[in-house]
C-alpha positions as CSV (number, residue, x, y, z in Angstrom):
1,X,45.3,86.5,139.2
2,X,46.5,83.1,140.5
3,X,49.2,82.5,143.1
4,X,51.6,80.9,140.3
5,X,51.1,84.5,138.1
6,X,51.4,86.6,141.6
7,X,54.7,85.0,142.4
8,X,56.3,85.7,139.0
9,X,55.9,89.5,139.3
10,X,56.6,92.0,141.9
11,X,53.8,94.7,141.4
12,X,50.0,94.1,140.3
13,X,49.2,97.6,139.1
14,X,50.2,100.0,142.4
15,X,50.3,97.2,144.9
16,X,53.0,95.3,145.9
17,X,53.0,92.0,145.4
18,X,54.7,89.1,146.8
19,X,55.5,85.1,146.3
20,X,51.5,84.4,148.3
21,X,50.1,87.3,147.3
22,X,49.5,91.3,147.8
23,X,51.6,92.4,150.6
24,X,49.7,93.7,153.6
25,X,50.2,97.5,154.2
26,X,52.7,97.0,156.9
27,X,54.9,94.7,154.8
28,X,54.5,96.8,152.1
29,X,55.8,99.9,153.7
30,X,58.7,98.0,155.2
31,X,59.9,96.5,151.5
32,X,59.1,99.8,150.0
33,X,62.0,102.8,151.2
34,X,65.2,100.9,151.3
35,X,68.0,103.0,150.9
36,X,67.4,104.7,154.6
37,X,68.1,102.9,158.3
38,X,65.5,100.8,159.2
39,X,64.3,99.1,162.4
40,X,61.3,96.5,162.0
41,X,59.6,94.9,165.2
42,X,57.9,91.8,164.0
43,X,55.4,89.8,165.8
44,X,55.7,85.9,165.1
45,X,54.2,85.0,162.2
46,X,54.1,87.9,160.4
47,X,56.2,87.8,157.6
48,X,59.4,88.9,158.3
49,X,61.4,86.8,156.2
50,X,58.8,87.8,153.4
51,X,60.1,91.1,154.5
52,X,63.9,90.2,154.3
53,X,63.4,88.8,150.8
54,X,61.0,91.1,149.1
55,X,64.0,93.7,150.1
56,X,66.5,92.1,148.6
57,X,65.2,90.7,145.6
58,X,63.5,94.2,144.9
59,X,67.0,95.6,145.2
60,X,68.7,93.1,142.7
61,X,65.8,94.0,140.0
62,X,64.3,97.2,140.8
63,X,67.3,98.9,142.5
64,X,66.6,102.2,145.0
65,X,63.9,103.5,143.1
66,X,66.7,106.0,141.4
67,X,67.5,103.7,138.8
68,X,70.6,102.1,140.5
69,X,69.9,98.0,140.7
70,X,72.2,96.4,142.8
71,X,74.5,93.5,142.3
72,X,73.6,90.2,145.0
73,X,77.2,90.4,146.4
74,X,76.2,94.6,147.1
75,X,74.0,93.3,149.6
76,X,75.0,91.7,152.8
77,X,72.4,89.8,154.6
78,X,73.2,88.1,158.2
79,X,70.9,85.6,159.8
80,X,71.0,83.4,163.0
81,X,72.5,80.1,162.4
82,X,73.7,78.4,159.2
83,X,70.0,76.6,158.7
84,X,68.7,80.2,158.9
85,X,70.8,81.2,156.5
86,X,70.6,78.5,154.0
87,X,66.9,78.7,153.6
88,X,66.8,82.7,153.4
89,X,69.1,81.8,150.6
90,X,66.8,79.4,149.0
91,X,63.6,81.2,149.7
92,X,65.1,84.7,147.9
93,X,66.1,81.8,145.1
94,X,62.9,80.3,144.6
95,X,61.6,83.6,144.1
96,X,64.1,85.2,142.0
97,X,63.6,81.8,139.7
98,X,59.7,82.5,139.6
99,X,59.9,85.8,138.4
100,X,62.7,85.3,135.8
101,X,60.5,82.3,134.5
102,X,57.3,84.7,134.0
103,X,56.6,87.3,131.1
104,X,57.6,90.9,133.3
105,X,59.9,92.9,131.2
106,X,62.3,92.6,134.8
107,X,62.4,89.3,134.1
108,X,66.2,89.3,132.0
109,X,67.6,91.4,135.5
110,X,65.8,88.3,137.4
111,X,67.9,85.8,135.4
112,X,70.8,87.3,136.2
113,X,70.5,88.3,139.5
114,X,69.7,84.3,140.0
115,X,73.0,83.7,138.0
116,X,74.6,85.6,140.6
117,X,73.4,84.6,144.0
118,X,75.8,81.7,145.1
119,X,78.0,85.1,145.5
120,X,75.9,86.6,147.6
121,X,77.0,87.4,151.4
122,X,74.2,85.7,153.1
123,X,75.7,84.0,156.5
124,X,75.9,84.0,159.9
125,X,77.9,86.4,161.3
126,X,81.1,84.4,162.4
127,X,80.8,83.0,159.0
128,X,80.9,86.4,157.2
129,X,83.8,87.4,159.8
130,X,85.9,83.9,158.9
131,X,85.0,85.3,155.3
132,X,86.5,88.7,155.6
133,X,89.6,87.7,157.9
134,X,90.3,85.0,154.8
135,X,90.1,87.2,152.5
136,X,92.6,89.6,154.1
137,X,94.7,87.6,156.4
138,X,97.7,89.1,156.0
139,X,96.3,92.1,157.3
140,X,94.5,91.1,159.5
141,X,97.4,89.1,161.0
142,X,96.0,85.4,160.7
143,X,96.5,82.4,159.6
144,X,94.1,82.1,156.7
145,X,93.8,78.4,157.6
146,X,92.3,78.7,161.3
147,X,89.7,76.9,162.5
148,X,86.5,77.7,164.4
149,X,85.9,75.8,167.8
150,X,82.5,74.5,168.6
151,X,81.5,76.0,172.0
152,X,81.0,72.0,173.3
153,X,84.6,71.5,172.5
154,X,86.0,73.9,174.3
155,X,84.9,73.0,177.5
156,X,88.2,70.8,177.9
157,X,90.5,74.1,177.3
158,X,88.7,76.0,179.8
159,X,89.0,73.4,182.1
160,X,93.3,73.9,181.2
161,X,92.9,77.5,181.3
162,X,91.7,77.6,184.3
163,X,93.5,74.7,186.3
164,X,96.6,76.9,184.9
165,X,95.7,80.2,186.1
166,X,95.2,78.7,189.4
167,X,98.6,77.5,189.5
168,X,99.8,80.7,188.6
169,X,97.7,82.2,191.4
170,X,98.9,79.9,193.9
171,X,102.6,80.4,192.9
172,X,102.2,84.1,193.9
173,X,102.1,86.5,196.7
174,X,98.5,85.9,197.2
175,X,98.4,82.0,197.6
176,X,97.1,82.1,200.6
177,X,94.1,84.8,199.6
178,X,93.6,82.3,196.8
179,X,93.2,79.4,198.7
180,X,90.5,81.0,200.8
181,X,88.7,81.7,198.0
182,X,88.8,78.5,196.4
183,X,88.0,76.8,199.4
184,X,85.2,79.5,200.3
185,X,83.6,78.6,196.8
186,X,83.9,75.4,197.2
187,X,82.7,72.9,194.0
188,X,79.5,72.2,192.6
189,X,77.2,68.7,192.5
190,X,79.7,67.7,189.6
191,X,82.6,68.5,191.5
192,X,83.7,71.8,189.6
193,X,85.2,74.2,191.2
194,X,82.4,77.4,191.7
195,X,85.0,80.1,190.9
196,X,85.8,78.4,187.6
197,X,82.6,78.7,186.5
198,X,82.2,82.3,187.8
199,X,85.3,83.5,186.3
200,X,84.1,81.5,182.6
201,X,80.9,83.2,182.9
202,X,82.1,87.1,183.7
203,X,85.2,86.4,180.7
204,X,82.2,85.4,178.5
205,X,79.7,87.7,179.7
206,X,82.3,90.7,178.9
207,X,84.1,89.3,175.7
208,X,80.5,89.4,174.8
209,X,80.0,92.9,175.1
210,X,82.7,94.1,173.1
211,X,85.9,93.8,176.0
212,X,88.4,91.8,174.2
213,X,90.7,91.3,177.5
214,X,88.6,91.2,179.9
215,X,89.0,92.8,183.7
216,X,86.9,94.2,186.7
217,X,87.0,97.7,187.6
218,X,89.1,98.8,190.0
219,X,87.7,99.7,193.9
220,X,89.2,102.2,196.5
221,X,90.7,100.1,199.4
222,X,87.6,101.1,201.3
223,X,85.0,99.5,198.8
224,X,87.4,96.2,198.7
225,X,89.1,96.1,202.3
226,X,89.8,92.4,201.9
227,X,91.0,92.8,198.2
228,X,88.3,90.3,196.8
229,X,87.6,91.8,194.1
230,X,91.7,92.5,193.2
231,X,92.2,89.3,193.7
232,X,89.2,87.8,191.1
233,X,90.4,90.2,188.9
234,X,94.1,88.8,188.6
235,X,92.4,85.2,188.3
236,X,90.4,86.9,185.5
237,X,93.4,88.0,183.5
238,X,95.1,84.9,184.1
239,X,92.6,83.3,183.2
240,X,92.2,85.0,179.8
241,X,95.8,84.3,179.0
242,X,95.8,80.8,179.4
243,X,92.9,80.3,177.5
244,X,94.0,82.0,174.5
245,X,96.7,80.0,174.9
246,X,95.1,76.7,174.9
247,X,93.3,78.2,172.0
248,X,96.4,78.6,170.1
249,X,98.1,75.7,171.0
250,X,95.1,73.6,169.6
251,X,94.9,75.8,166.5
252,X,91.8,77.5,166.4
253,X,89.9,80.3,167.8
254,X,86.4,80.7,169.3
255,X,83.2,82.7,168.0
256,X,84.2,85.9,169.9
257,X,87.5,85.7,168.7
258,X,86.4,85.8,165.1
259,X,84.2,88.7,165.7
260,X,87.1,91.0,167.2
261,X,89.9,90.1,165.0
262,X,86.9,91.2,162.1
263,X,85.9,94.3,164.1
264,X,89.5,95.8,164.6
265,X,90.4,94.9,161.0
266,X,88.0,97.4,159.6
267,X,88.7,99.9,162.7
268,X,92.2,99.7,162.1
269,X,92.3,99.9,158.7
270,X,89.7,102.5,157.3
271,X,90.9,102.0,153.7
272,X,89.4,98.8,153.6
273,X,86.5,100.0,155.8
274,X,85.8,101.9,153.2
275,X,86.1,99.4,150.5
276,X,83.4,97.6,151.9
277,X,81.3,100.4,152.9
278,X,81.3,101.5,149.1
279,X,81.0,97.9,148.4
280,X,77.5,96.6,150.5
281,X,74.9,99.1,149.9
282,X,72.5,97.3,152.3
283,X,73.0,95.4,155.2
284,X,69.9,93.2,156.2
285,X,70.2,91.8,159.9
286,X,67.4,89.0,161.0
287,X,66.9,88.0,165.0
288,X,68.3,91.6,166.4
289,X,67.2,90.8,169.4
290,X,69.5,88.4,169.8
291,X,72.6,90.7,168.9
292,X,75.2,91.1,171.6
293,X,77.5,94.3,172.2
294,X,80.7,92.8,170.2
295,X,78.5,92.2,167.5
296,X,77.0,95.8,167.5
297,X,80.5,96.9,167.4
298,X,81.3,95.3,164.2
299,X,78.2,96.3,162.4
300,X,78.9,100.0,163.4
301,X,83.0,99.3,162.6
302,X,81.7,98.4,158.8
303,X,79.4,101.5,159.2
304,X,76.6,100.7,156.3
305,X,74.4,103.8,156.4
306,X,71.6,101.5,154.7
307,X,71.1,99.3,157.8
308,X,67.9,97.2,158.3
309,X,67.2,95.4,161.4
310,X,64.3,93.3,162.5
311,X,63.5,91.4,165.3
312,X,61.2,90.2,167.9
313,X,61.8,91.5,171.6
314,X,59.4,88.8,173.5
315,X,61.9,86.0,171.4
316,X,64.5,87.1,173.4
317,X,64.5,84.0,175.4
318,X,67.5,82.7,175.0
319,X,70.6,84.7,175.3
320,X,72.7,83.1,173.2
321,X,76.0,84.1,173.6
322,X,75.3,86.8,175.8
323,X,72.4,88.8,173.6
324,X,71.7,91.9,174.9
325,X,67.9,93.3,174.6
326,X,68.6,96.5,175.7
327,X,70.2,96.9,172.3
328,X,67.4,96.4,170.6
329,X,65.4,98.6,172.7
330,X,68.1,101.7,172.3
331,X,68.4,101.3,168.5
332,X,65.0,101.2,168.5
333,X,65.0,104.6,170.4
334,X,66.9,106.2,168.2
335,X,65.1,105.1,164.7
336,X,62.0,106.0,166.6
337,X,63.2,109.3,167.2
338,X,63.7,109.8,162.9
339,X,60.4,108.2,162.4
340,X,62.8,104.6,160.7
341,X,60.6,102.2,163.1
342,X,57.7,99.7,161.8
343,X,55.9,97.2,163.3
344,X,54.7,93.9,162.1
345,X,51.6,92.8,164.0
346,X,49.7,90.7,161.6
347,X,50.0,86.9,162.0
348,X,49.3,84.5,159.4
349,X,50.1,81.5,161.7
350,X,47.1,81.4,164.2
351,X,43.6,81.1,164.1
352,X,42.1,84.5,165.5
353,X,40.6,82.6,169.1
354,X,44.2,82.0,169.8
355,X,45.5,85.5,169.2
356,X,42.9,86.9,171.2
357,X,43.7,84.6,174.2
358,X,47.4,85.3,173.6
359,X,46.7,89.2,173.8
360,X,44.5,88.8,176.8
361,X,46.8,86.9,178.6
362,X,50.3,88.0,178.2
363,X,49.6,91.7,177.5
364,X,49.7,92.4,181.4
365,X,51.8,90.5,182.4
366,X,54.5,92.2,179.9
367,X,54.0,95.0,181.8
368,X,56.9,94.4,184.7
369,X,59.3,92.9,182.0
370,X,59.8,96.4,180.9
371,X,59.0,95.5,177.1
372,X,55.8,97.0,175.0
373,X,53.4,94.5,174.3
374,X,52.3,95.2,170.8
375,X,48.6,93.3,170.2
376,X,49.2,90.8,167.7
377,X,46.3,90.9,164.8
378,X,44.9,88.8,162.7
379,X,45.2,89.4,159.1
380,X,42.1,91.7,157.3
381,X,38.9,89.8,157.1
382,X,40.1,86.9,159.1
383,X,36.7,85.6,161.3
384,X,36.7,83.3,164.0
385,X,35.6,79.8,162.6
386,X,32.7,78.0,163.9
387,X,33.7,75.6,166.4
388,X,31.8,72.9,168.1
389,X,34.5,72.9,171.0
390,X,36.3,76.0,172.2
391,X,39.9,76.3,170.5
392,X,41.5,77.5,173.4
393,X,41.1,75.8,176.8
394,X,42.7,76.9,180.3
395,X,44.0,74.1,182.2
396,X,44.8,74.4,186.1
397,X,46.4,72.6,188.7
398,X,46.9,73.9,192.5
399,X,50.6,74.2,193.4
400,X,49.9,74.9,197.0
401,X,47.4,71.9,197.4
402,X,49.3,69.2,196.3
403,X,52.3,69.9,198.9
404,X,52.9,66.5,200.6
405,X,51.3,64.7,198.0
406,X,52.2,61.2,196.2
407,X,52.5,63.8,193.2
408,X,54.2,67.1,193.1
409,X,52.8,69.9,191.4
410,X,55.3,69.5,188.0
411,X,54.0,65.9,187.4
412,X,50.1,66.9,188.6
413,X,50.0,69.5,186.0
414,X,52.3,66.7,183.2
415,X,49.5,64.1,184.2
416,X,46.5,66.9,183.6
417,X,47.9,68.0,180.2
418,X,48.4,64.4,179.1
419,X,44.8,63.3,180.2
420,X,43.7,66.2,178.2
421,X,45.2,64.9,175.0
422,X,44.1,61.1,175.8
423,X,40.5,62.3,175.6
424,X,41.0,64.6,172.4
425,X,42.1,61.4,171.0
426,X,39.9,59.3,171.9
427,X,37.1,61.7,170.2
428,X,38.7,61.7,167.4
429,X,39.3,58.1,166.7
430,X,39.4,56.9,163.3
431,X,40.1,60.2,161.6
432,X,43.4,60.2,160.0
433,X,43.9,63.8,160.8
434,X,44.0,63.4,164.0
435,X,46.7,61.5,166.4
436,X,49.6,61.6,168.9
437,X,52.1,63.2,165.5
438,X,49.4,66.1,165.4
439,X,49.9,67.2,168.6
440,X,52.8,69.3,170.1
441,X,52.9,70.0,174.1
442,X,55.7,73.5,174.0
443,X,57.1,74.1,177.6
444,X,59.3,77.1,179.5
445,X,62.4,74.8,180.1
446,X,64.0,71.2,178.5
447,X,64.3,69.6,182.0
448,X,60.5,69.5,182.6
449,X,60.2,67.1,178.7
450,X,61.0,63.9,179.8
451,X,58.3,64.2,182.7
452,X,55.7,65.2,180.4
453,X,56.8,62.3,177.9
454,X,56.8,59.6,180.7
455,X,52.8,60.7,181.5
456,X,52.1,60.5,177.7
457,X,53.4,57.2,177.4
458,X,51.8,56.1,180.3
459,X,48.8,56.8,178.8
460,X,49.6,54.7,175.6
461,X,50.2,58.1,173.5
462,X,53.5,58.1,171.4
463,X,55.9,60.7,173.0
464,X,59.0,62.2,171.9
465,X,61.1,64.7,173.9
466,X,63.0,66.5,171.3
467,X,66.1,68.0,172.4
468,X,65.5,67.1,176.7
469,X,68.4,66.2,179.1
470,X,66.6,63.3,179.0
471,X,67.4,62.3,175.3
472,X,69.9,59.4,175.4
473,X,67.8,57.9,177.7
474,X,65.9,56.8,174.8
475,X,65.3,53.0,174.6
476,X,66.5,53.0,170.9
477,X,69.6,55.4,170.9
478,X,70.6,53.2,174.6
479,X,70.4,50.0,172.6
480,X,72.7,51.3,169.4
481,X,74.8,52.8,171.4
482,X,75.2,49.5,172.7
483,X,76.0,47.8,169.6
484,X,78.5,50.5,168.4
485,X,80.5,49.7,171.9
486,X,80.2,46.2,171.5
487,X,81.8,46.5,167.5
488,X,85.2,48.9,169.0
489,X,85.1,45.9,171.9
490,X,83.7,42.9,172.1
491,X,84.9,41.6,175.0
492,X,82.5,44.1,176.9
493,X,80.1,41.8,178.0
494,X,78.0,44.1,179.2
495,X,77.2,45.6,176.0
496,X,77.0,42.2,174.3
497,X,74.5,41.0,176.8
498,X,72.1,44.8,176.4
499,X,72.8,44.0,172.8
500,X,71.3,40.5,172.8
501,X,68.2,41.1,175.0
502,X,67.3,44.4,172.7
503,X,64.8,44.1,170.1
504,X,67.0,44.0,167.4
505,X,68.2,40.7,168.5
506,X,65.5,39.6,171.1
507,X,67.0,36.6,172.5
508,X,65.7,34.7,175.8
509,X,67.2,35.0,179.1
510,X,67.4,31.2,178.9
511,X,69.7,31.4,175.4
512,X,71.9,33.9,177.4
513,X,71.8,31.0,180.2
514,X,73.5,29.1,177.7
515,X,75.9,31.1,176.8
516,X,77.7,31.8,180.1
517,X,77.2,27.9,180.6
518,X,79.5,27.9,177.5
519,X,81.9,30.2,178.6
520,X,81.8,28.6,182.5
521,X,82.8,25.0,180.8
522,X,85.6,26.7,178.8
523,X,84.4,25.8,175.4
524,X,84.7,29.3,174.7
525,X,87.8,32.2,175.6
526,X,84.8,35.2,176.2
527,X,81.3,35.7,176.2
528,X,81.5,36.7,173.0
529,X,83.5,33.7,171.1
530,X,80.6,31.6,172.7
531,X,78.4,33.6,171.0
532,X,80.0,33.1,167.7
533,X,79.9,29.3,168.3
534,X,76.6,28.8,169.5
535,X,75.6,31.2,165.8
């Protein structure tokens, strides 16, 4: 059977199949029983969002496997971020189009089930919260119109909120406690004050976890004899109020705010709880790893029985806004317990030298991080290839030796790893296969890129640090942003200079000579009018 007959039908006698081909055993069992809780633990690269997709678009055609086929607006289906979201939407489209293009008698239900999929509830989850809260406003108590601030952009109202609640503090009976602490504190190397920052971070931490106003717990006099932790405590609250103030007063709301105002409209009103529990007969969540206690609450506050979650633990990097692992680990606990927990272990995105080396280098060390290392495999009948060169290589650099060195151990190791690549390059001159835009260099932090990009360039090896502090430091993006300073004013004549010695323009030093000659002798108001004469 070829791939284009395979991905226009969903079985191939008993076997499942999917858009690539037969689904491996352990994708198959986690498409297959989809009515009951389910919690799937997938290694990268092994076909979760296969997973996610074959489950809902088995739903829409097949149904439960009791006759009852589901409508794509029964099924809600939360991702990540809005890119994640738009392309689960446009793989499950791609492969509803394929089957309803093919001869399966499912193929009419594939049709339609296309026909109806801009409907469907695939989102983030503060955009299906923005969606629900719209829908009922009035209930909810919102305006339907309200806006969602970006986290960047709210930076300036916590800086109110917080310059605010310190007046408010200083104002009271505790000024003077207050000013100890500020001045304890101190600022920080941009001149912040430290107990902003602490107080943003434990309102954000807890909001996070599901505490919509925010406080610290109470001690016994004995436990706080200088009333610290009173006193942090009253900031925090003050704190909270003046930034949902400055929230209001600009007309929006933040992430968290979205999610509560959702949450306590379905646990306040159970009649409409129940309208959408009746109404989404699945719930499909992707990256559960990276859920965070609020959002836990509003998934168990629309109470879906048919819940499926999958995730990867050892991608829970980031935490973004506040995730919380142990979540994962304690639903994963309690499906364990019913026998609802599958694994995905079989990647399709490495060759098998690499998964070895993987498995033999991080299993052990997963062992204090408190998280089962599941061995990653390589797909059935996978063989390692014939290499003339090893695949994997080990690359060390002493950190203790090159103490008191011209180099320190961060740009050792950057210079070691970019040597590498110049002599992989150099062996493979001439192949077309083979150059600098081949070649990726994946490290623990962002502030360590622009190091390693400096060392590749040195070398004569086209770098680009994607997404490093580092990034408007770029020759190009310096010299535009130049040019769009110099069109809002252009009697800057800095910019105009910048702008005339970049490459876009490339003129001499002795032409800009010239110029301020012009402008010395009066022939021209600015640096800029001389410019326009001397064009």
């Amino acid at each position: 059977m070829s791939t284009t007959d395979e991905a226009s039908r969903l079985w191939d006698g008993e076997q499942m199949v999917g858009p690539h081909g037969p689904l491996n055993p352990e994708q198959a069992l986690a498409v297959a029983d989809r009515a009951a809780p389910l919690l799937l633990e997938a290694s990268a690269g092994a076909g979760k969002t296969l997973v996610l997709v074959e489950r809902f678009v088995r739903d829409v055609i097949e149904g439960d496997g009791e006759g009852q086929v589901l409508a794509c607006d029964q099924i809600l289906a939360i991702t990540f971020t809005k890119k994640a979201a738009a392309e689960l939407r446009e793989r499950i489209r791609l492969r509803l189009a394929a089957l309803a293009s093919g001869d399966d008698p499912l193929a009419p239900r594939a049709r339609a089930a296309l026909a109806e999929l801009d409907g469907a509830w695939i989102s983030t989850i503060d955009s299906f919260c923005a969606r629900l809260l719209r829908r009922h406003a009035l209930l909810a108590g919102v305006d339907p119109s309200f806006s969602v601030v970006e986290d960047a952009d709210l930076s300036a109202l916590r800086d109110v909120a917080f310059r605010l609640a310190t007046e408010q503090m200083l104002a009271g009976a505790d000024r003077d406690q207050a000013i100890e602490l500020l001045a304890a504190e101190g600022t920080d190397r941009v001149g912040k004050q430290v107990v902003a920052t602490e107080i943003g971070r434990i309102y954000d931490r807890k909001r996070n976890a599901g505490e919509q106003f925010p406080h610290l717990p109470k001690l016994a006099k004995e436990d706080d004899p200088r009333g610290w932790v009173a006193l942090l405590d009253a900031f925090l609250l003050s704190y909270g109020e003046q930034f949902a103030a400055a929230k209001r007063d600009a007309g929006g709301c933040d992430f968290a705010d979205v999610v509560f105002a959702a949450r306590n409209l379905l646990r306040n009103h159970e009649a409409l709880a129940d309208e959408y529990r009746e109404r989404f007969q699945r719930v499909l969540i992707d990256e559960f790893q990276d859920t965070n206690g609020l959002q836990l609450d509003l998934f168990l506050a629309l109470g879906v029985p048919s819940r499926f979650q999958v995730g990867d633990p050892l991608q829970s990097i980031y935490g973004f806004r506040f995730a919380d692992l142990e979540i994962f680990r304690a639903v994963g606990e309690e499906h364990q317990k019913s026998g609802r927990r599958l694994n995905l272990t079989r990647n399709y995105r490495s060759d098998v030298e690499i998964l070895e080396t993987i498995n033999a280098g991080f299993a052990e060390a997963h062992l204090i991080t408190g998280i089962d290392w599941v061995p990653i495999e390589a797909p059935a009948g996978a063989r390692a290839a014939a290499a003339e060169a090893p695949l994997v290589e080990l690359l060390f650099t002493d950190t203790v030796a090159w103490k008191g060195q011209e180099l320190t151990a961060s740009e050792a190791e950057a210079r070691l790893v970019a040597s590498r690549i110049r002599r992989l390059l150099d062996e493979h001159q001439g192949d077309d296969q083979v150059g600098p835009g081949h070649v990726v260099v994946l490290l623990e932090t962002r502030t360590q890129m622009g190091l390693y990009r400096d060392e590749l360039r040195r070398l004569d090896i086209d770098a680009v640090a994607d997404g490093s502090d580092q990034w408007w430091e770029r020759q190009e993006l310096t010299d535009l942003l130049c040019h769009l300073r110099l069109l809002a004013n252009t009697k800057d004549d800095k910019q105009l200079l910048h702008s005339l010695r970049s490459p876009i323009c490339s003129i001499g030093v002795e032409t800009l000579v010239l110029l301020g000659a012009m402008r010395e002798n009066r022939e021209a108001g600015s640096l800029f009018e001389a410019f326009e004469q001397a064009c």
